[in-house]
N, CA, C and O atoms as a printed pandas DataFrame, in Angstrom:
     atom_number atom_name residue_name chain_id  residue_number  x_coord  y_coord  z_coord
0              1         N          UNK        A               1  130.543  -13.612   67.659
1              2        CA          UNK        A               1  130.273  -12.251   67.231
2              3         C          UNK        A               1  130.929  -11.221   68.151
3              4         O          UNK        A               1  131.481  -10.208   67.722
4              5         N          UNK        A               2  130.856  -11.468   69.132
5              6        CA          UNK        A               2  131.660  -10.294   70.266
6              7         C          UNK        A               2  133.347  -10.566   70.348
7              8         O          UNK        A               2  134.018  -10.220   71.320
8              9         N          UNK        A               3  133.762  -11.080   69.446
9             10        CA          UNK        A               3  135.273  -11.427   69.931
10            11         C          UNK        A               3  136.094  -10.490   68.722
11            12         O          UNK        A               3  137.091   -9.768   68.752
12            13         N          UNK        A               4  135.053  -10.934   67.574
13            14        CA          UNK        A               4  136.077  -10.180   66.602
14            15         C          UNK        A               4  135.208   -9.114   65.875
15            16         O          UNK        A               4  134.007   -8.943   65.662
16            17         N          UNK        A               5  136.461   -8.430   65.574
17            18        CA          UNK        A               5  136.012   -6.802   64.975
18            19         C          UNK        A               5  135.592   -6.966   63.863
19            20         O          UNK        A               5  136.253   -7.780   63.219
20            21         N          UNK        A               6  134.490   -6.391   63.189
21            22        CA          UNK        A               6  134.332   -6.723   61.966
22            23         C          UNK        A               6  134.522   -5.241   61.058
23            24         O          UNK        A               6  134.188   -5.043   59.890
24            25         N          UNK        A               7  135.150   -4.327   61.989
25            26        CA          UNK        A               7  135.225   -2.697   61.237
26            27         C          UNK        A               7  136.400   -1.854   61.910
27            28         O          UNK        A               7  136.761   -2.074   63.066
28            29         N          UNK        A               8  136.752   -1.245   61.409
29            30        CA          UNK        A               8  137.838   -0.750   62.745
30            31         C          UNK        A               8  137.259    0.208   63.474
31            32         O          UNK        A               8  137.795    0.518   64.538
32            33         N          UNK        A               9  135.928    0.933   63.006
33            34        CA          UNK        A               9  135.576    1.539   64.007
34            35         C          UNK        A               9  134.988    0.657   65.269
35            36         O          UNK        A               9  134.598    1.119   66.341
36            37         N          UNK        A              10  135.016   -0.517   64.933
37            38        CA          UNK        A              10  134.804   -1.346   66.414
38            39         C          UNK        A              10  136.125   -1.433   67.276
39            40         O          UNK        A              10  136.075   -2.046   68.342
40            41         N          UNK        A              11  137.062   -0.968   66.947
41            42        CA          UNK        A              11  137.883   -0.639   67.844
42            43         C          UNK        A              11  138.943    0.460   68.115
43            44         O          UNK        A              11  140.135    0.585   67.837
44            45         N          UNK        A              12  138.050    1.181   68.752
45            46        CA          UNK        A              12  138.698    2.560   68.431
46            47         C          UNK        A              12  139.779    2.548   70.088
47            48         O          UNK        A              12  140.590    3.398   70.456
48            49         N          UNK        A              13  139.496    1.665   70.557
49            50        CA          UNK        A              13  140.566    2.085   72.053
50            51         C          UNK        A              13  141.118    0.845   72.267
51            52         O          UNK        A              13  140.621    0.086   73.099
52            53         N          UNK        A              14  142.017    0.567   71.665
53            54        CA          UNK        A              14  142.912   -0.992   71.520
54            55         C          UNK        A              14  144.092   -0.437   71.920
55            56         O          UNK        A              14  144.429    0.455   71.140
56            57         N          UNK        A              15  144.796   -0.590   72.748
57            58        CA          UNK        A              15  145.750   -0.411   73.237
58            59         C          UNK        A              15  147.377    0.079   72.294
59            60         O          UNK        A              15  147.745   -0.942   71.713
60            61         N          UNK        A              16  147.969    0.778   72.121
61            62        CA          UNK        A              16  149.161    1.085   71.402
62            63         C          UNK        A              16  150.089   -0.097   71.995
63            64         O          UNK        A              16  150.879   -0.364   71.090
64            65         N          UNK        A              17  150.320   -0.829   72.980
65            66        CA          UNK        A              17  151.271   -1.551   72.865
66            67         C          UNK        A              17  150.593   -2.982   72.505
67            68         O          UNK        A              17  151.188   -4.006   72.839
68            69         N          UNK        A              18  149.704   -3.034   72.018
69            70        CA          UNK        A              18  149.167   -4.283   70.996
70            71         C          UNK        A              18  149.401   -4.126   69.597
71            72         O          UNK        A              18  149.650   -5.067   68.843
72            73         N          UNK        A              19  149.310   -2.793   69.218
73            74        CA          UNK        A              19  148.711   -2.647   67.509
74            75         C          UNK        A              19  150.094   -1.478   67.287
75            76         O          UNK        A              19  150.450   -1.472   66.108
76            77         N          UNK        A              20  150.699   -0.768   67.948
77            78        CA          UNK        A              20  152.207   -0.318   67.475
78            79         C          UNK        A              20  153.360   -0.928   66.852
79            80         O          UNK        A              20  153.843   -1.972   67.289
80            81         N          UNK        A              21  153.842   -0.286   65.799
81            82        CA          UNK        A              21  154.607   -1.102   65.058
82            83         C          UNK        A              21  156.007   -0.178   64.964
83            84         O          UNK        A              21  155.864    1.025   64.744
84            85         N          UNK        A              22  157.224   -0.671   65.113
85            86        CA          UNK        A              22  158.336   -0.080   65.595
86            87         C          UNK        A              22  159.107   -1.243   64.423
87            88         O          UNK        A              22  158.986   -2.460   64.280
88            89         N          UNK        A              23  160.045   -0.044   63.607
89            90        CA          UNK        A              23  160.861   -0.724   62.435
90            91         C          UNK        A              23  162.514   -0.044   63.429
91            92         O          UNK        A              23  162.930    1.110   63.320
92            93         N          UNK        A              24  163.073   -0.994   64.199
93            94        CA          UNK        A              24  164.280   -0.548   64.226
94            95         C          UNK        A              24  165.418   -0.298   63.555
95            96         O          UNK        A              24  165.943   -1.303   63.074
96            97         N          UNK        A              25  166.230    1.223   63.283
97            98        CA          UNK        A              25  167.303    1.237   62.208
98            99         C          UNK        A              25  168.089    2.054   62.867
99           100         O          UNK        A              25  167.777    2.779   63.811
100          101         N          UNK        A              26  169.494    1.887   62.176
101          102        CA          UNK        A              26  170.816    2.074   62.171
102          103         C          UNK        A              26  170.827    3.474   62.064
103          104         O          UNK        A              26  170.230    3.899   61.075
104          105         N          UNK        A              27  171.491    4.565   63.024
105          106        CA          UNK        A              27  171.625    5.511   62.513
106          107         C          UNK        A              27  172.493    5.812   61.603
107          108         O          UNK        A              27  172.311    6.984   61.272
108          109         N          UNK        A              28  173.209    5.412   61.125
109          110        CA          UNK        A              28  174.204    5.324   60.211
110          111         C          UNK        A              28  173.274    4.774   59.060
111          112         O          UNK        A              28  173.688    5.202   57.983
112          113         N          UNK        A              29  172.455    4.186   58.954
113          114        CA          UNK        A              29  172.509    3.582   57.791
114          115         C          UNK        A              29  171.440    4.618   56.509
115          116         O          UNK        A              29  170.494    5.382   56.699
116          117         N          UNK        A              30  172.220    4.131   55.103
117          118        CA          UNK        A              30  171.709    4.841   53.938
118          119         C          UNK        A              30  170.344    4.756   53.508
119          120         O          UNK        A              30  170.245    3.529   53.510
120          121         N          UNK        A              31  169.351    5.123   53.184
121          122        CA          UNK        A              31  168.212    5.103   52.677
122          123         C          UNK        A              31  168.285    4.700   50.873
123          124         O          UNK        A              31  168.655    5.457   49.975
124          125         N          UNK        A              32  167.764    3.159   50.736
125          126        CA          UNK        A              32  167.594    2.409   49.653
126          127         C          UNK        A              32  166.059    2.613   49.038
127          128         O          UNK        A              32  164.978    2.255   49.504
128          129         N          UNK        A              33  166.376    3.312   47.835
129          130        CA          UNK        A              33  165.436    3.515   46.961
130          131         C          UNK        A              33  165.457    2.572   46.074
131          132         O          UNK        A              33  166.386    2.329   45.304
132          133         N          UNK        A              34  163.747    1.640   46.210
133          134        CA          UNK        A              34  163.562    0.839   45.390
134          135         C          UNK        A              34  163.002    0.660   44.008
135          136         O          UNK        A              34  162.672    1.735   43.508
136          137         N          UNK        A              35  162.837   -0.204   43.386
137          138        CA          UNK        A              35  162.258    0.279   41.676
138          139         C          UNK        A              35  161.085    0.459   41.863
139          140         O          UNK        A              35  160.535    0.171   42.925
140          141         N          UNK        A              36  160.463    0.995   40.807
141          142        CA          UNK        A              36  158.488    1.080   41.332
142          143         C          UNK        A              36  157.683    0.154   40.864
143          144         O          UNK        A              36  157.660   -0.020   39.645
144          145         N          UNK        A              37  156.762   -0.724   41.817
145          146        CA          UNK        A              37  156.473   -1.941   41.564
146          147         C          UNK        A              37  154.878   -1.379   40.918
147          148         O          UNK        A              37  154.018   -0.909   41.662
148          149         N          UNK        A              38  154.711   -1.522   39.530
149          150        CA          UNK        A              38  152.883   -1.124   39.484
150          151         C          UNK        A              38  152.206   -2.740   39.433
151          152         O          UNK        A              38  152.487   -3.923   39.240
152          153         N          UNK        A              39  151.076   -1.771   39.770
153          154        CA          UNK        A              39  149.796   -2.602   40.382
154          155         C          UNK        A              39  148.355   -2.364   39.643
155          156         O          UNK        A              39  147.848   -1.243   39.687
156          157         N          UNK        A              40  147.739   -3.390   38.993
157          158        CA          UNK        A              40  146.402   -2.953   38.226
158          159         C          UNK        A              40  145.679   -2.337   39.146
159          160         O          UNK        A              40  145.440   -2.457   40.348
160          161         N          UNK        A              41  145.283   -1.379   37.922
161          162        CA          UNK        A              41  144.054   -0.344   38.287
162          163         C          UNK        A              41  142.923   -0.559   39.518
163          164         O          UNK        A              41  142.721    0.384   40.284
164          165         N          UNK        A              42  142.314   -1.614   39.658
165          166        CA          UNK        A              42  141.277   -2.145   40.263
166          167         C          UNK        A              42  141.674   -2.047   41.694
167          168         O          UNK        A              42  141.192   -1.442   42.651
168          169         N          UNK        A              43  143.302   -3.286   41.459
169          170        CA          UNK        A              43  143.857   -3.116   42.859
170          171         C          UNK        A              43  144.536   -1.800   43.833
171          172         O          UNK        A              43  144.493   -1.598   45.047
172          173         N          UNK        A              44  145.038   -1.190   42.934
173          174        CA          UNK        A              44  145.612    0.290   43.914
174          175         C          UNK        A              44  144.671    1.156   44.311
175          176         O          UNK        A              44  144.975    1.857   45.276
176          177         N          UNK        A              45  143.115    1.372   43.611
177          178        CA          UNK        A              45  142.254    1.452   44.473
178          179         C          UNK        A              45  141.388    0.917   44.888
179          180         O          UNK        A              45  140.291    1.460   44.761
180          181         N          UNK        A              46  141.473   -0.356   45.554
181          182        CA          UNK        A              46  141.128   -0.881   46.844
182          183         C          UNK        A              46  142.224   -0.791   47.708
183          184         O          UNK        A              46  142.077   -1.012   48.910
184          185         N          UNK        A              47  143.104   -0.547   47.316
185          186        CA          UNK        A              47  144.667   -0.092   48.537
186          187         C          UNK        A              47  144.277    0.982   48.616
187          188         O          UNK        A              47  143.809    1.058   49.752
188          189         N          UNK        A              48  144.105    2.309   47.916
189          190        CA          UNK        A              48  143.703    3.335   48.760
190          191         C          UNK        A              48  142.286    3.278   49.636
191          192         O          UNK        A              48  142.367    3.749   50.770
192          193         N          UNK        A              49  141.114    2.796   49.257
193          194        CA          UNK        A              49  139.596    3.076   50.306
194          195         C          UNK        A              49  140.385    2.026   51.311
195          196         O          UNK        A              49  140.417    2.509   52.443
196          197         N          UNK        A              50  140.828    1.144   51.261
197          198        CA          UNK        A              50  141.441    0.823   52.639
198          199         C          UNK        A              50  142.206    1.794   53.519
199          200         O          UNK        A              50  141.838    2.039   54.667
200          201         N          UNK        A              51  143.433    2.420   52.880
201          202        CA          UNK        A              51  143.863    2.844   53.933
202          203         C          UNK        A              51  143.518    4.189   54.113
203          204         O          UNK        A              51  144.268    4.826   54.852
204          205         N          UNK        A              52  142.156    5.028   53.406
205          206        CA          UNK        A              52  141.250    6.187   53.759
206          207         C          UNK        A              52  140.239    5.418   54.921
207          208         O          UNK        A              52  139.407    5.947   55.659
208          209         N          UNK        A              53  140.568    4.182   54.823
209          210        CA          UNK        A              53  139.362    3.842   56.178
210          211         C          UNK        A              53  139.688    3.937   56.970
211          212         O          UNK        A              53  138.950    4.182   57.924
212          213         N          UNK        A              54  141.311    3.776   57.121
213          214        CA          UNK        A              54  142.019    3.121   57.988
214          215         C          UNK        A              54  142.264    4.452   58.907
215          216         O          UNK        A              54  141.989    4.554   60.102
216          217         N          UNK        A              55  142.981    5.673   57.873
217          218        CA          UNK        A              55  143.480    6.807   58.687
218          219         C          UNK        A              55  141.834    8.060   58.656
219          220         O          UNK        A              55  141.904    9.286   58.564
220          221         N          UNK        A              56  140.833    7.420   58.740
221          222        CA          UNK        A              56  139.258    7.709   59.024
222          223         C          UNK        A              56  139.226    7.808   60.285
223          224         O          UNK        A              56  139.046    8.851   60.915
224          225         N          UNK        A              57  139.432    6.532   60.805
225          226        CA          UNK        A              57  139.015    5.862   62.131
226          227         C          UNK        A              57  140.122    6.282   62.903
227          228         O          UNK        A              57  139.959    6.551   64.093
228          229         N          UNK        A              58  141.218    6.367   62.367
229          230        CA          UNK        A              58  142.331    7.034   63.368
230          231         C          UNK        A              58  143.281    5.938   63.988
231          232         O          UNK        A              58  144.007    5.981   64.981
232          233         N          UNK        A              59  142.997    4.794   62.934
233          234        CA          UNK        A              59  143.245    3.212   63.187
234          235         C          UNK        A              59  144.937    3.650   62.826
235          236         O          UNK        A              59  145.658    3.447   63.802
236          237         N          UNK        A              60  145.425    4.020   62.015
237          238        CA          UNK        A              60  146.886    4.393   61.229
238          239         C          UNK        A              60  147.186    5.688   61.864
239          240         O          UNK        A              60  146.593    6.381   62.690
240          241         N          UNK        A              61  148.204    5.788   61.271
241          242        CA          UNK        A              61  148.695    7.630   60.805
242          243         C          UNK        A              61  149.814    8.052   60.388
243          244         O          UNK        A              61  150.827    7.374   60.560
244          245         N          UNK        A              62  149.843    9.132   59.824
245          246        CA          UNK        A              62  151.051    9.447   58.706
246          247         C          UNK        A              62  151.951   10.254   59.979
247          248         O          UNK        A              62  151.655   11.112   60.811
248          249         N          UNK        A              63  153.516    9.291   59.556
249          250        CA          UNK        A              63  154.641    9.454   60.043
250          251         C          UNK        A              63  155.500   10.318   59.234
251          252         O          UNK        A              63  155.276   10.340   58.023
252          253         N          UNK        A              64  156.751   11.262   59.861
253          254        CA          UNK        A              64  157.261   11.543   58.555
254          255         C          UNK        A              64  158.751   11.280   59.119
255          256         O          UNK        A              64  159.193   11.685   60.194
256          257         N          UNK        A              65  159.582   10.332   57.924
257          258        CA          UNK        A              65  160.733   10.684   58.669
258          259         C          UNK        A              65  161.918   10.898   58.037
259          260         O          UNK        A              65  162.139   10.881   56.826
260          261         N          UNK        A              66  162.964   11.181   59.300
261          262        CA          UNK        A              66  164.027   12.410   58.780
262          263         C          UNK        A              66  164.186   12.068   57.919
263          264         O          UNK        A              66  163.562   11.077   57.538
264          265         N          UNK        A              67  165.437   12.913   56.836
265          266        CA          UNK        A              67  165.971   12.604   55.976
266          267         C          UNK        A              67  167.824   12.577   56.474
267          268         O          UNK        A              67  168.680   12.249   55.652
């Protein structure tokens, strides 16, 4: 019971160089727009209350980048 999180508010001070995620790219390179993949009803929202939990807790957060 004490090892694993069972909420993310159980871990609100986890270190950034454990849980940071770094996509390295090319400055040169073009931005590929993909087709739009849909997803039943049921499932896209449980993808959103997840990731409203997620950027709740302060677990995530919205990046924006260049164009």
């Amino acid at each position: 019971m004490d090892v694993f999180a069972w909420s993310y508010k159980d871990i609100p001070d986890i270190g950034q160089n454990i849980t940071k995620h770094k996509i390295a790219l090319y400055l040169d390179a073009k931005p590929v727009k993909l087709k739009l993949q849909r997803m039943r009803q049921e499932r896209t929202l449980k993808i959103k209350e997840e990731v409203w939990k997620q950027l709740d807790v302060g677990f995530i957060k919205v990046t924006h980048c260049p164009q």
